[in-house]
C-alpha positions as CSV (number, residue, x, y, z in Angstrom):
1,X,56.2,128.9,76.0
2,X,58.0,126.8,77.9
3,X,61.8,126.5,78.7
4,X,64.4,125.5,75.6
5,X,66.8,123.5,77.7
6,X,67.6,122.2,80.8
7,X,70.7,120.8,81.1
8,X,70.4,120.1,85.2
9,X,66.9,120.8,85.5
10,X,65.1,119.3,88.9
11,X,63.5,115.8,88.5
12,X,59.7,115.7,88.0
13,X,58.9,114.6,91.7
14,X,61.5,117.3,93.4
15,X,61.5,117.8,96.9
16,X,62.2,122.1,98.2
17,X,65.8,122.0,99.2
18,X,67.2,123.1,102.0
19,X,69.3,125.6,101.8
20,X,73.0,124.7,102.4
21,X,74.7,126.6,105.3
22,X,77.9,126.9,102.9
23,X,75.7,128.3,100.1
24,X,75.4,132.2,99.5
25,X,72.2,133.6,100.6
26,X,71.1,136.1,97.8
27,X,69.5,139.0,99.2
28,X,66.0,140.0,98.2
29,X,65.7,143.3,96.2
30,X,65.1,146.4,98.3
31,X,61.9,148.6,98.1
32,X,64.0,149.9,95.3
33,X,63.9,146.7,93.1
34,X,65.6,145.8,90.0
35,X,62.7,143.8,88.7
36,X,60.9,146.6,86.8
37,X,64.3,147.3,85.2
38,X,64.9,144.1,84.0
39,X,61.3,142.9,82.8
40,X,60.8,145.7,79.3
41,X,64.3,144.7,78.3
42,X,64.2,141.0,78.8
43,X,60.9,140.4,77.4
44,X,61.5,143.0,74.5
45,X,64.2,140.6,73.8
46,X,62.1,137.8,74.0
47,X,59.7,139.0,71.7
48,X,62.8,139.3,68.9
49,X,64.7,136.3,69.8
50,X,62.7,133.6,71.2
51,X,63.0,130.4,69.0
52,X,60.0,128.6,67.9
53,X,58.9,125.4,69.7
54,X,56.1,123.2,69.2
55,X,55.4,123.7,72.9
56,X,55.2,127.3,72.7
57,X,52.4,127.6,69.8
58,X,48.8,127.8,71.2
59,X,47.6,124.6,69.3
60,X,49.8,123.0,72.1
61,X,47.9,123.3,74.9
62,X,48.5,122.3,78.6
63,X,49.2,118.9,77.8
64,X,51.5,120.0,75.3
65,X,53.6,122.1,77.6
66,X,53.4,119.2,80.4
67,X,54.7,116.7,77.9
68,X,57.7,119.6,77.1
69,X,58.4,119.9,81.0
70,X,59.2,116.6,81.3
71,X,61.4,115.8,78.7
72,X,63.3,118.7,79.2
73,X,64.4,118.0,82.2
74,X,68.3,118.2,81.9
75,X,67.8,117.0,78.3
76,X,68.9,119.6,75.7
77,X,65.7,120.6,72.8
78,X,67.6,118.9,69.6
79,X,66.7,115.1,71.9
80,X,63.5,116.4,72.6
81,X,61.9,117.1,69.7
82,X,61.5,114.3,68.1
83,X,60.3,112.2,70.5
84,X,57.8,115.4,71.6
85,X,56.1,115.3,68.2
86,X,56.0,111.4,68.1
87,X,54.5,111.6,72.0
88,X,52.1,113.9,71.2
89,X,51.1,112.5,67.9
90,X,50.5,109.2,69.8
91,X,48.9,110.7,72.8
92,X,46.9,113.7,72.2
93,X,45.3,113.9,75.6
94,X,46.2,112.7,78.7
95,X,43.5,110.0,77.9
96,X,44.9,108.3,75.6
97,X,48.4,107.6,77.4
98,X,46.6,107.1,80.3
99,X,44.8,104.1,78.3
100,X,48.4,102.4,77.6
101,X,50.7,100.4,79.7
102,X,53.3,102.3,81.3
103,X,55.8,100.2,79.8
104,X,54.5,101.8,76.6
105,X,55.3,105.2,78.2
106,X,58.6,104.0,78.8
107,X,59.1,102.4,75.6
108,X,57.9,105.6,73.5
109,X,60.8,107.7,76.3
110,X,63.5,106.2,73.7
111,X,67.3,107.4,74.5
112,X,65.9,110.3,76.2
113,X,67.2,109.4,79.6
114,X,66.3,109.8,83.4
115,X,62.9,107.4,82.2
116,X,61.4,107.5,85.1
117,X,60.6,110.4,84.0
118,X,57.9,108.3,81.4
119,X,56.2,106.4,84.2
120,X,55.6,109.9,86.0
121,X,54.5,111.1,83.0
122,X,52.0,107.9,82.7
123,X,51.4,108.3,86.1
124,X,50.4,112.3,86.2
125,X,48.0,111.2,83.0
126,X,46.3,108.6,84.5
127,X,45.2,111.0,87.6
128,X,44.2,113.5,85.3
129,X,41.8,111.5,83.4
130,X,40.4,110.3,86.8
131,X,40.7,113.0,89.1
132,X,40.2,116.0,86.2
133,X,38.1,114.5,83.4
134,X,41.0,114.6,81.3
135,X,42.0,118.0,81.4
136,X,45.4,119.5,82.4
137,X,44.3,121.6,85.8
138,X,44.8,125.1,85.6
139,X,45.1,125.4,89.3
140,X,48.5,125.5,91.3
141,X,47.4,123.4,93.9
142,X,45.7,121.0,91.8
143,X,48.4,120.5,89.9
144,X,51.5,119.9,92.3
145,X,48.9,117.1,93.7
146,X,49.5,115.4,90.6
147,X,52.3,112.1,91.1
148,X,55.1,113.2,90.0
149,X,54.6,116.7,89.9
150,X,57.0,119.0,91.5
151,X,57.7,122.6,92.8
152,X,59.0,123.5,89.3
153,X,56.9,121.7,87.0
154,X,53.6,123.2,88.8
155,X,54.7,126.4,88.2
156,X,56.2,126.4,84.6
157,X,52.4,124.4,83.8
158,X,50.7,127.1,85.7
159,X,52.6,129.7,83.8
160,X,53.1,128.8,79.9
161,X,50.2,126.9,79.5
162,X,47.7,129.2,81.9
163,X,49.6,132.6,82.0
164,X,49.8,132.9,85.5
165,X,51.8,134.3,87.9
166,X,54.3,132.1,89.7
167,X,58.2,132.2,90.2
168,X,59.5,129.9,87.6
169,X,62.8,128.9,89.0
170,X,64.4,126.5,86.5
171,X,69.0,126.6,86.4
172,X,68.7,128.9,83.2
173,X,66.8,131.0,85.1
174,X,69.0,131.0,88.8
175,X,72.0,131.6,86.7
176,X,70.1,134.7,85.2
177,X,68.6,135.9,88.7
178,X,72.4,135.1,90.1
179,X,74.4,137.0,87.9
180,X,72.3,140.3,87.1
181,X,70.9,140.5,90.5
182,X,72.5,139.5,93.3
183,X,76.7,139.6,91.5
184,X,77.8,136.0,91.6
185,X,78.7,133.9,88.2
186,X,76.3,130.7,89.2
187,X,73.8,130.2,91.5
188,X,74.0,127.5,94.4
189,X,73.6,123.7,93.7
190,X,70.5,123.5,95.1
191,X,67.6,125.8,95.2
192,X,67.5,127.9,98.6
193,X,64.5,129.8,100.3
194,X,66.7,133.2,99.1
195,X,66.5,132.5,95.8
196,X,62.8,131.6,95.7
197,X,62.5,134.9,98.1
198,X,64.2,136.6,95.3
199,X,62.1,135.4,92.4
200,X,58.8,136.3,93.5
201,X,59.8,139.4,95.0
202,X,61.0,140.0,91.2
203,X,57.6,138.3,89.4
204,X,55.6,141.3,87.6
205,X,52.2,142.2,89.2
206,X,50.3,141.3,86.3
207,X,49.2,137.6,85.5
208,X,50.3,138.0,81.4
209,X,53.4,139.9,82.0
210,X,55.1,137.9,84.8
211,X,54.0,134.7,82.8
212,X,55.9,136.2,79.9
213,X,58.6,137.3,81.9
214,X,59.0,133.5,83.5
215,X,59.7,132.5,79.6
216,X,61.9,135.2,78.5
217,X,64.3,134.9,81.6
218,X,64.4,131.3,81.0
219,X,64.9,131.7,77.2
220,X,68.1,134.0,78.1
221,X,69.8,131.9,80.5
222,X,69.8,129.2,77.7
223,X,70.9,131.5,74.9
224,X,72.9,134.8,76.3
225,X,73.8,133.8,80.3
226,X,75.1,130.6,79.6
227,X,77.0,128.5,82.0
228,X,79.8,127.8,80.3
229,X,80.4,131.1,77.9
230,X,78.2,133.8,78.3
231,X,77.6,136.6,75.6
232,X,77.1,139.7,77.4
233,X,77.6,141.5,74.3
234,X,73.8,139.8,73.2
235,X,72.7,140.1,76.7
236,X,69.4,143.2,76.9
237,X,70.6,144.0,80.3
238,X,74.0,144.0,80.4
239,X,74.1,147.5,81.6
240,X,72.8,146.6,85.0
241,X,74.1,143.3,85.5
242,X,75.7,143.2,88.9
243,X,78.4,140.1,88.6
244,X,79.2,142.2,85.0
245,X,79.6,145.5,87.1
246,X,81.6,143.8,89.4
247,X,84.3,142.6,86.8
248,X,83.0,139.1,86.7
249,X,84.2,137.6,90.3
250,X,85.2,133.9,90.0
251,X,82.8,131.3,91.4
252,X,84.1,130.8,95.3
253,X,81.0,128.6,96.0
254,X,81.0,124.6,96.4
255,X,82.2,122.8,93.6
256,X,79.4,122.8,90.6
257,X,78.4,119.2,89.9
258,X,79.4,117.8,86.9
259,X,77.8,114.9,85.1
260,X,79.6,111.3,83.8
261,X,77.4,108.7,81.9
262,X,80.3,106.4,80.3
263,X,81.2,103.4,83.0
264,X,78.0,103.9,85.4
265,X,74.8,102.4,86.4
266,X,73.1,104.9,84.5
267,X,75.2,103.9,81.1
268,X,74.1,100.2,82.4
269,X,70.5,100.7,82.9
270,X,70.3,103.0,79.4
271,X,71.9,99.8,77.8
272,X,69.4,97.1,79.7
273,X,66.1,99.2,78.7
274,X,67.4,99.3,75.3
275,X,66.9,95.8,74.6
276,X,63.4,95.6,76.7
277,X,62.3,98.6,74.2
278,X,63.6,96.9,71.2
279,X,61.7,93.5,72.6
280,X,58.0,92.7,71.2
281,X,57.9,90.3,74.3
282,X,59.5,88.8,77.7
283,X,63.3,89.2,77.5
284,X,65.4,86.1,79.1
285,X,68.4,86.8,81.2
286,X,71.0,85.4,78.7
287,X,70.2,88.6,76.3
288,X,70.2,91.5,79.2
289,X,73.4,89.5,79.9
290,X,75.3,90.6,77.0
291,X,75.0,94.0,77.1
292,X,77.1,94.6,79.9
293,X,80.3,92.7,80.6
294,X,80.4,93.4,84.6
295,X,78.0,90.9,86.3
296,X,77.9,93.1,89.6
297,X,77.4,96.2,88.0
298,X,75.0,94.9,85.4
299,X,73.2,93.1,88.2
300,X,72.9,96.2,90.3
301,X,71.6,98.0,87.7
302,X,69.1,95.8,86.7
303,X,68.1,95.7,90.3
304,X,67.8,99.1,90.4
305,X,65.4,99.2,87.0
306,X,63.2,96.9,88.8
307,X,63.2,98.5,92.1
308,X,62.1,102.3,90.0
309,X,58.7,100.2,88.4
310,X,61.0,100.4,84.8
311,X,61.2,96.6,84.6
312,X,59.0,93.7,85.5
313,X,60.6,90.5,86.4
314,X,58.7,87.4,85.4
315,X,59.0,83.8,86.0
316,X,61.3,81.4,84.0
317,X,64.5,83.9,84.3
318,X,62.5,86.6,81.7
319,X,62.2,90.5,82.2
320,X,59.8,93.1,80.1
321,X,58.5,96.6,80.8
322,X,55.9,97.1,82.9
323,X,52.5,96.8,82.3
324,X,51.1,97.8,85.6
């Protein structure tokens, strides 16, 4: 039951931000919230229109839905799935990956992106199996204690895999929160205190219902309340959307990030990984070398792959994924 897509979704190991002084403050609903407004229609929706992912069936289990979290962090579902059914076919438990190398981890990540991703994944698996017997944790706490658990991932674990009740605050949803509640087209670039004000304040008071909500207002933000072209015609509560009712005000915020990949490290380091995953053993220089024809560049981002715990340099000039 977990969230579709994430095109900027919050790394793994996110840190609360602070909120920006230039960044609108949403207000928090009034006695006379919204929320109970917006929760039959969305989730009524939901019920009709939510697509069927492996994540979301109940053979998936906790471990299923944490595997989904992490890839789906700003990686759209069509990359994911593959690599989700091959990950979980591999690794059924958190046991079993926990058992590998993390280069493995890293290996299985494929053309995913972000892969450090993989080693937090390895990481979060092997604390399991030693601190939990092997078993996803069903509570909050336990779970944002995991490495490379964050704020978000806690929560969306906690929620689709345990059905409880915690503000799942992912960009679909923001955007969601943003535009029908408090009038603006997107939310700010970073999460603020409002806006987490504002989604609990909104959560239903039932366990079942606000961990159903969490999943619907997620699954419209990636389907009706796009970023790019929304369809309010689709959209269950159009009728009480505030940035509709206000004719759709232009963003005056900060500049939305955009993303680049072609030309930068990240390009670079994609590039260097794909010829350790390819490897069946040490790597020399001469063949990371060739994939890049910038020696700065490709020597800063090979720097930067062993710096993150992606790359292990050996003696004699030779690289390979980790396997500690």
């Amino acid at each position: 039951m977990t969230a579709p897509t994430k095109p900027s979704h919050p790394d793994p190991a996110e840190t609360p931000a602070v909120p920006s002084p230039a960044a609108a403050s949403p207000a928090v609903p009034s006695p006379a919230s919204p929320g109970p407004d917006l929760h039959s229609p969305v989730i009524d929706w939901f019920d009709e229109n939510a697509r069927d992912l492996p994540w979301r069936r109940p053979e998936a289990g906790a471990w299923g839905v944490m595997v989904s979290e992490f890839m789906l962090q700003q990686t759209p579902v069509s990359r994911v799935l593959p690599v989700y059914e091959q990950w979980l076919a591999r690794w059924p438990r958190p046991a079993d990956l926990a058992r590998e190398a993390p280069g493995e981890a890293v290996r299985a990540w494929g053309r995913l992106g972000y892969p450090r991703r993989a080693l937090r994944l390895h990481g979060a698996a092997v604390a399991i199996t030693e601190r939990h017997g092997g078993d996803v944790p069903a509570d909050h706490a336990q779970l944002l204690a995991l490495p490379g658990i964050g704020e978000y991932t806690a929560a969306a674990v906690a929620s689709f895999a345990y059905g409880q009740r915690h503000p799942v605050l992912d960009t679909n949803v923001r955007r969601v929160l943003a535009r029908a509640v408090t009038g603006v087209q997107y939310p700010p670039n970073a999460t603020t205190a409002a806006e987490r004000r504002l989604a609990r304040a909104l959560l239903p008071d039932d366990e079942p219902t606000a961990a159903r909500w969490a999943a619907a207002s997620m699954e419209l933000g990636a389907l009706v309340c796009t970023a790019k072209s929304e369809s309010c015609h689709r959209c269950p509560i159009a009728a009480q959307c505030a940035w509709r009712l206000a004719g759709k005000p232009a963003h005056d915020g900060p500049p939305r990030r955009g993303q680049t990949y072609a030309g930068t490290d990240r390009q670079v380091r994609g590039r260097l990984l794909a010829v350790l995953r390819d490897a069946h053993g040490p790597v020399p220089q001469a063949a990371l070398d060739r994939v890049w024809h910038e020696p700065v560049q490709r020597a800063r981002a090979l720097d930067g792959l062993v710096a993150d715990g992606l790359v292990e340099p050996m003696a004699g000039g030779l690289y390979r994924l980790p396997l500690a």
